[in-house]
C-alpha positions as CSV (number, residue, x, y, z in Angstrom):
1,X,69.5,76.8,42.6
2,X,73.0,74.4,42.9
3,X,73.0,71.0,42.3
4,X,72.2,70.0,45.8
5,X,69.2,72.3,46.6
6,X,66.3,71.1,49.2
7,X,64.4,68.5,47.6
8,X,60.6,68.9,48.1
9,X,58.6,67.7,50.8
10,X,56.0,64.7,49.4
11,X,52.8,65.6,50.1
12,X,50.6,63.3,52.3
13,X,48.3,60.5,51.0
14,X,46.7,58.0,52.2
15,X,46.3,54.5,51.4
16,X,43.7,52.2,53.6
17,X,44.5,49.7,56.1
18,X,43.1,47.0,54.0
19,X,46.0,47.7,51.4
20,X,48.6,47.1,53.7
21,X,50.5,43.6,53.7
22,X,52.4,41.7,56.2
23,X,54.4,38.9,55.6
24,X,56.4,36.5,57.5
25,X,59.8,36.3,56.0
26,X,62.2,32.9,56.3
27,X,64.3,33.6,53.5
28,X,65.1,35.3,50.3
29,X,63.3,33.4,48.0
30,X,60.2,36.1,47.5
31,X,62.6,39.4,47.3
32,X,61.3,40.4,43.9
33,X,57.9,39.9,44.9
34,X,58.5,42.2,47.7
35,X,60.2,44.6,45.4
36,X,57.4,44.4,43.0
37,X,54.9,45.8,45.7
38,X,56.8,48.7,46.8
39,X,57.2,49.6,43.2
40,X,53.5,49.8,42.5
41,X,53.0,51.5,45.8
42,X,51.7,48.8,47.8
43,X,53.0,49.4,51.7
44,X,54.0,46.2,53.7
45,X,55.3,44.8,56.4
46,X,57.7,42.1,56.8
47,X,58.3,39.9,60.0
48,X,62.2,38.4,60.2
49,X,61.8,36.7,63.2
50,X,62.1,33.2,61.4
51,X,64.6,34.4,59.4
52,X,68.4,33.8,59.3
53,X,70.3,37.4,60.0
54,X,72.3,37.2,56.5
55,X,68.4,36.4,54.6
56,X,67.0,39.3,56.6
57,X,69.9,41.5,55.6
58,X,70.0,40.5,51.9
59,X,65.8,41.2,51.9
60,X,66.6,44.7,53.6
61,X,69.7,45.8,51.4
62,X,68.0,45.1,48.1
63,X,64.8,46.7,49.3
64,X,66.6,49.7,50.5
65,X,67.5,50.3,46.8
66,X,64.1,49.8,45.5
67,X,62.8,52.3,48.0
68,X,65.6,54.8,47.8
69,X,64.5,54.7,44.0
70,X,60.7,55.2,44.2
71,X,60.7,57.4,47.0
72,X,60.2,55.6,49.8
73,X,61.4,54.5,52.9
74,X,61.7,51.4,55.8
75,X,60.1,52.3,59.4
76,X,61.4,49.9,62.4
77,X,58.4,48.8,64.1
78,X,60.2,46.7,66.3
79,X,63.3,44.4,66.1
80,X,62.8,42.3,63.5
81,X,59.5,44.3,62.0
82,X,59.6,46.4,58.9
83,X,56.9,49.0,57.7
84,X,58.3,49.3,53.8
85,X,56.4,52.2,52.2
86,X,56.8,55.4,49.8
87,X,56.9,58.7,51.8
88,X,53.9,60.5,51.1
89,X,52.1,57.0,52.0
90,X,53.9,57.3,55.3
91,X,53.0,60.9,55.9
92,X,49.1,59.8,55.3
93,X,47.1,59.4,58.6
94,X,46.7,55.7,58.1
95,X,50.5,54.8,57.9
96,X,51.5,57.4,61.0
97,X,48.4,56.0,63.1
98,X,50.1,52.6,62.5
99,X,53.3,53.5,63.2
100,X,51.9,55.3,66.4
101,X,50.2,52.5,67.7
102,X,52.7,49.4,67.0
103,X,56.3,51.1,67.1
104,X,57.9,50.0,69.8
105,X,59.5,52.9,71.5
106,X,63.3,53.2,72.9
């Protein structure tokens, strides 16, 4: 196989609703904290509508990396709502039904 061969689908699991975390973000203060929990495969959910645009976009570019390199990945829920969870947690019914039920659609 080349260098750039299909990577493996992650298999579903599941984490329970009680583990999931929101948080209502104004700045950038807590990044690392938010880092922190995506690293140890906590799922959350952060709210920028208090937020300036360039605190929001700081928060979302650093955890983009963090996710990128554990294997996870941000959902839009909404405008200024981010599900922030490793695949396979994403693929578990608890994260889809979630995402089913609050994503806004269009």
């Amino acid at each position: 196989m080349g260098l750039f061969g299909k990577k493996k689908k992650s298999d579903a699991t599941d984490v329970d609703f009680d583990d999931l975390k929101f948080y209502r973000v104004q700045d950038s203060k807590e990044i690392y904290d938010y880092a922190e929990m995506v690293m140890h495969r906590r799922p959350i959910v952060l709210n920028f509508t208090d937020c300036l645009i360039s605190e929001a976009n700081e928060v979302l570019l650093f955890l983009t990396g963090v996710l990128y390199a554990c294997d996870g990945e941000i959902v839009k829920i909404d405008d200024k709502i981010y599900l922030m969870a490793q695949k396979s947690d994403l693929n578990g019914p608890t994260l889809k039904k979630f995402i089913a039920d609050y994503q806004k659609k269009g």
